[in-house]
N, C-alpha and C positions, 0 to 999 in steps of 0.2 A: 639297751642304749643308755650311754652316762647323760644326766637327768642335767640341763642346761639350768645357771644357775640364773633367776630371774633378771638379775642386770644385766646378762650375758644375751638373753635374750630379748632385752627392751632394745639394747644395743643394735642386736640385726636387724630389728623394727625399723629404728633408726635410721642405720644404713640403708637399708632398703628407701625409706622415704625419703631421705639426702636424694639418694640415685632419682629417684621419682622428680624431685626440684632439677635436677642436672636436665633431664629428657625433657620437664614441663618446659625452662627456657631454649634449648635447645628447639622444639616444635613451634615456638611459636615464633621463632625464626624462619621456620618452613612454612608458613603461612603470609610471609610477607612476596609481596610482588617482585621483588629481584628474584626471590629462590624459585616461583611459581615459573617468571620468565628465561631465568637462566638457567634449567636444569642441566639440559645437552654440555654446555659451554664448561660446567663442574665435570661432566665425567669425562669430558676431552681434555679439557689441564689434567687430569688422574689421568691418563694413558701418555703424554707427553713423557719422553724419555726412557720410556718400560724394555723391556725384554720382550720379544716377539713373541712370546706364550701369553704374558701378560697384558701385553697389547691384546692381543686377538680377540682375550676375555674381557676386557672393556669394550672394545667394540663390537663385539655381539651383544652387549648391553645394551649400546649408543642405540644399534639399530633397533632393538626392542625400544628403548624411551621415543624414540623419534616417532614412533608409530604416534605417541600421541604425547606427550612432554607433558600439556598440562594434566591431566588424568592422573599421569603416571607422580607430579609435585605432589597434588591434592593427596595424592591417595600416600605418599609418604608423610608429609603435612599429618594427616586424620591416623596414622598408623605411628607416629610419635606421640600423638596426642594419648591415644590408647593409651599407649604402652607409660605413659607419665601417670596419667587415672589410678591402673594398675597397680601401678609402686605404689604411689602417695597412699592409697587407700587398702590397699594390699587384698586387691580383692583377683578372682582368675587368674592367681601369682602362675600358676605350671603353665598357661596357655603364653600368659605373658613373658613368661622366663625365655620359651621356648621360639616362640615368637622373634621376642626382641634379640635373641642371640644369632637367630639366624638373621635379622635384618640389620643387627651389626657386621655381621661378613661379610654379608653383602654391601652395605658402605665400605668397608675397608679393603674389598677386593675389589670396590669400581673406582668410586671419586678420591678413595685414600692411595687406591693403585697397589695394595700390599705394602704402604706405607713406604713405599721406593720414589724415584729410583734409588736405588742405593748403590753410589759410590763415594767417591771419596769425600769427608766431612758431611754425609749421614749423619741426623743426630737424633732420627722420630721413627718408629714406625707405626706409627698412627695411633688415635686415640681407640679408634673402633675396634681393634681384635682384644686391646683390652676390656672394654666392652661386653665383650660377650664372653670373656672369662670372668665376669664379677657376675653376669645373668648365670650363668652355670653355678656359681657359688652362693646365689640367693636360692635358685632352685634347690640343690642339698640340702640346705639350711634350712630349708620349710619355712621363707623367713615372709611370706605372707598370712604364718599364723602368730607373729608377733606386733602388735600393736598394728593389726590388720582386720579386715571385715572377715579372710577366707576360713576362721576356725568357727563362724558360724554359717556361714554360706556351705562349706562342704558336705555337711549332713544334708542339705535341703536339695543339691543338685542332684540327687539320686545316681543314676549311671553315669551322669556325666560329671559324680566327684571329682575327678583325674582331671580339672580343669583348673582347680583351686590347690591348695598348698595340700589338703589331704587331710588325716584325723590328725589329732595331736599326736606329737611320737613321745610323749608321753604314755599316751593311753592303750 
């Protein structure tokens, strides 16, 4: 493997804990009582306008959140909050990469709605599937062993290395 050159690598540090600042403000918006109270009312604007496939899968959603809305905030709430920890400290980078990638699809295929509808003068399609191509590309990057806690954490996890970014790919 070509040996990454130290700024190159403070750099994905970096980036990784930018990203970490993005999801810290981002969570603590999901902690405030509009987002706790109005979950339902987001992912029913996200199905307004869709295509009948896309419908369908927001609203099999709806009815999963409705079971219980607040549970269902809290527990996105505390699961951004993670996932900000994560970055900033760059610790459980692979549980987190892997994590936060799929609960970015998941926002971008409920309340973002596949970032549609899309017709005419479409200008977004949503922030979240970017999202989880930038989690995919911190995970490659092993970029929670740069200016990260997980290049000493993964020796200590024993079997459960494959939680954290791994050894150095250096070594």
């Amino acid at each position: 493997m070509v040996r990454l050159r130290k700024w190159r690598a403070n750099g994905i540090g970096i980036c990784r804990i930018l990203f970490g600042v993005v999801w810290a403000i981002d969570a603590q918006f999901k902690w405030r009582p509009s987002f706790i109270n109005d979950l339902v009312s987001y992912l029913v604007s996200g199905r307004d306008g869709q295509p009948f496939l896309v419908k369908e899968w927001i609203s099999f959603w709806i009815d999963i959140v409705k079971v219980d809305p607040t549970v269902f905030a809290y527990f996105i709430a505390a699961a951004e909050t993670g996932l900000a920890l994560a970055l900033l400290l760059g610790i459980f980078s692979n549980l987190a990469y892997i994590g936060g990638g799929l609960l970015a699809l998941v926002i971008w295929s409920t309340a973002e709605g596949l970032g549609g509808p899309y017709v005419a003068g479409s200008t977004d399609i949503g922030a979240s599937i970017i999202y989880a191509i930038v989690f995919a590309l911190l995970f490659f990057s092993h970029a929670g062993l740069y200016c990260g806690l997980d290049k000493w954490l993964t020796s200590k996890l024993g079997r459960f290395s494959w939680l954290a970014s791994g050894p150095h790919p250096d070594a």
